[in-house]
PAVOKE-165264 format. One line per 4 residues: number of its first residue (from 1); for each residue x, y, z of C-alpha. Coordinates in steps of 0.5 Angstrom, whole numbers. Each point is the difference from the previous one (the first is absolute). Layout:
NUM	X:Y:Z ~ ...
//
This chain:
1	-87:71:-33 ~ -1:-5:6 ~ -2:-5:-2 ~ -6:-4:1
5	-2:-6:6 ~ 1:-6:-2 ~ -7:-5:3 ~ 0:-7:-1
9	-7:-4:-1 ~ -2:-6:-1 ~ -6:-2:-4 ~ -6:-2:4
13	-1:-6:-5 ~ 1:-5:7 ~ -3:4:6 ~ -6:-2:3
17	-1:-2:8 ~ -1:-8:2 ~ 4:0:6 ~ 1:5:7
21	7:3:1 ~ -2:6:3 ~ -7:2:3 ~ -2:3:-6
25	0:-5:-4 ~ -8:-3:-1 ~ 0:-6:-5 ~ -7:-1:2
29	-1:6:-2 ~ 3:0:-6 ~ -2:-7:-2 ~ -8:3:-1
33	2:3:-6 ~ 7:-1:-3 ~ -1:1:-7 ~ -2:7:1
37	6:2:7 ~ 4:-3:-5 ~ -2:5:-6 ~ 0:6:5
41	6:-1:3 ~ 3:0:-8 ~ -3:6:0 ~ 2:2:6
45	7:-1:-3 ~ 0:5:-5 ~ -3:5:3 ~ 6:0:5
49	5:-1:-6 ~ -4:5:-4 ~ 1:5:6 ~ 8:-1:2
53	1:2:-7 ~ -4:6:1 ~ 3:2:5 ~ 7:0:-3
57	2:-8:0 ~ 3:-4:-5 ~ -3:-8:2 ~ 2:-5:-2
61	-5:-6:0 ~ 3:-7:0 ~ -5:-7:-1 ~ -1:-3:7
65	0:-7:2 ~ -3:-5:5 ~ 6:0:4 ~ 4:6:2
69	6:-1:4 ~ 3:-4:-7 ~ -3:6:-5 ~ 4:6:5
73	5:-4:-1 ~ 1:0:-8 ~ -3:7:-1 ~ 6:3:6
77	5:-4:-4 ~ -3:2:-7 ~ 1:8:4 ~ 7:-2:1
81	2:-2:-6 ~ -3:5:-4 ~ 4:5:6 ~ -6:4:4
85	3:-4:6 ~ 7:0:2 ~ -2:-6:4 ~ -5:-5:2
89	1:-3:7 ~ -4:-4:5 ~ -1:0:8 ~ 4:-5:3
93	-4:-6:1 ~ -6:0:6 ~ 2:8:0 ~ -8:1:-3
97	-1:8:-3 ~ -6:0:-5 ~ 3:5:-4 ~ -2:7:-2
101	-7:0:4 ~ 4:-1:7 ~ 6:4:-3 ~ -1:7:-1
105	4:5:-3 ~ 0:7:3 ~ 4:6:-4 ~ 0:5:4
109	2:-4:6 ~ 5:-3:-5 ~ -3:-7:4 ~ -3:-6:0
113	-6:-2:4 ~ -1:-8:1 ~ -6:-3:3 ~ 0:-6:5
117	-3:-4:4 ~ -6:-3:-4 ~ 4:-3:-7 ~ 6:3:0
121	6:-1:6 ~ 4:7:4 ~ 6:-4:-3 ~ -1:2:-7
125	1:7:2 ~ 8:-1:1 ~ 0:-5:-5 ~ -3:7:-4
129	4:5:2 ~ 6:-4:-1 ~ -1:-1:-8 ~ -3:7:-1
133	6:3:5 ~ -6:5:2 ~ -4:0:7 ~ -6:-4:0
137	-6:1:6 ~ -3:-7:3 ~ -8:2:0 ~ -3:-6:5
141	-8:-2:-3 ~ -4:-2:5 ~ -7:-1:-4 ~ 0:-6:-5
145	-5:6:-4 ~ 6:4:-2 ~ 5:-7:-2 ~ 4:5:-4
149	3:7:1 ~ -2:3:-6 ~ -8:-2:3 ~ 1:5:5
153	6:4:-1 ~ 1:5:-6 ~ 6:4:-2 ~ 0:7:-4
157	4:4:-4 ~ -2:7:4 ~ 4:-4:6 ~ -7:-1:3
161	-2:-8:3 ~ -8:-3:-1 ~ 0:-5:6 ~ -7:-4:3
165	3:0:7 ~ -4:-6:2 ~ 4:-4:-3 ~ 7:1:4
169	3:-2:7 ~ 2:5:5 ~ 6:1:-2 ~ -1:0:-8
173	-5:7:1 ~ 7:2:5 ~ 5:-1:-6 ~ -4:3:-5
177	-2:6:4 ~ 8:1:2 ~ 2:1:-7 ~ -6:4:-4
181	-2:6:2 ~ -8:1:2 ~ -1:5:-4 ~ 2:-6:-6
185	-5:-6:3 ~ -6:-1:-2 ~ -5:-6:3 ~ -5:-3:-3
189	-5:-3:3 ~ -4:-6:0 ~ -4:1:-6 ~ 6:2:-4
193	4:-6:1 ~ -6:-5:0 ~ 0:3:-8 ~ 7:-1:-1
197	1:8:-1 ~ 6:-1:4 ~ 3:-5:-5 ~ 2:6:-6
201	4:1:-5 ~ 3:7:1 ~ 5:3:-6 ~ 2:7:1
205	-6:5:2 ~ -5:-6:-3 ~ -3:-6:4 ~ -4:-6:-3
209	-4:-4:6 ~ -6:-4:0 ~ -7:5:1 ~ 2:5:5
213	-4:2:6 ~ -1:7:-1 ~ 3:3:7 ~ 7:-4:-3
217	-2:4:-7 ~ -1:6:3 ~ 7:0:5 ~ 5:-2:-7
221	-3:4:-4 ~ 2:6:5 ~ 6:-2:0 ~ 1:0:-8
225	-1:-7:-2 ~ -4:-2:-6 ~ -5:-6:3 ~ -2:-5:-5
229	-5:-5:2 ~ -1:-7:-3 ~ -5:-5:1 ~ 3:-6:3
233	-5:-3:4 ~ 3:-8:-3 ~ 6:1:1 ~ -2:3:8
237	-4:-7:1 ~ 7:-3:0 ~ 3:5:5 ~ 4:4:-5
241	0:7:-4 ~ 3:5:-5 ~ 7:-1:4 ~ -1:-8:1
245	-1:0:-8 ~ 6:5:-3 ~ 8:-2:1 ~ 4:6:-1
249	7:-2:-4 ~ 4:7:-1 ~ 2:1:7 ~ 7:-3:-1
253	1:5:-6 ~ -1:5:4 ~ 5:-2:6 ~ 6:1:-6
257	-2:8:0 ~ 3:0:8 ~ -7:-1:3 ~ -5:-6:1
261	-7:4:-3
//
């Protein structure tokens, strides 16, 4: 029996917006009424937890803290230690690659696809590709809206690609119609990637996003996914969603099977 995808949470006991990073970030906004963001956002956490469960995931929630680079590295660590990872490595210094949301894996393709260009570097890719020894496809951001690939770009198991072409050069659009077939590209638009929809979690024919627009809904479900969706209005005025949220921790075992999943 396969076994379940392994998703990382981390309790929203420390989430709220009181500085800008991004242009969805509005702390005024937020300030108005912290006690209930606040509650709403709490809620909002244990919907999504309570949809990846129904959707086949085994999560694993972790306390948060107030600082995150100090917090990922002990929990990686502890990961290590207790032998879910092999490994724990960092880029090199000044080589910037913000993790799993500019990194996206893409099973059919057996590829990464790295964003640049607004948080993370193009150099990240090699240094990518060189650890994991698969291809990496450098995607160049061009909006500072769509910050992260996982805001603008989603990859599926049935080999389809979500993508809000706005947010990508010239030459990114080029490079991802190079490799998928256009009969497997589905755009999102404008309203799609405003709702953070794009930013899902998908897990074999299941999918969990923030509330779906209905064209989006219509053309997945076509095409045999299961769409959830989940009210994430708090975590989306700090200019995340459902992917943004989640980390999944059980590729690496399934590499041991001959191929990355």
């Amino acid at each position: 029996m396969p076994r379940k995808p392994i998703l990382l949470m981390i309790d929203a006991g420390h989430f709220e917006v009181s500085y800008v990073i991004n242009p969805w970030m509005k702390p005024t906004a937020w300030s108005e009424n912290p006690v209930g963001h606040f509650r709403a956002a709490q809620a909002a956490s244990a919907a999504l937890e309570k949809a990846l469960a129904a959707a086949g995931a085994e999560v694993m929630r972790l306390p948060g803290a107030a600082g995150e680079e100090a917090l990922f590295l002990e929990i990686f660590d502890g990961f290590k230690t207790r032998g879910l990872f092999d490994t724990v490595a960092q880029f090199p210094e000044g080589c910037f690659q913000e993790g799993a949301g500019d990194c996206i894996w893409d099973a059919t393709r057996q590829r990464f696809w790295a964003g640049f260009g607004q948080r993370s570097v193009r150099e990240a890719a090699a240094v990518t590709a060189d650890f994991f020894g698969v291809p990496v496809t450098p995607l160049e951001l061009v909006s500072s809206r769509f910050y992260h690939l996982d805001t603008c770009f989603l990859s599926l198991s049935g080999g389809e690609i979500v993508y809000y072409p706005k947010a990508f050069s010239p030459e990114a659009l080029v490079a991802i119609r190079a490799a998928v077939a256009p009969e497997n590209l589905i755009e999102a638009d404008d309203e799609d990637a405003a709702g953070f929809c794009v930013n899902a979690v998908n897990m074999g024919r299941q999918i969990v996003m923030a509330q779906p627009k209905d064209g989006l809904r219509a053309r997945l479900v076509e095409r045999g996914y299961t769409v959830t969706g989940v009210d994430l209005s708090p975590f989306i005025m700090a200019g995340g969603g459902a992917y943004c949220m989640t980390l999944r921790l059980d590729r690496a075992r399934e590499a041991k099977r001959g191929r990355l999943a």
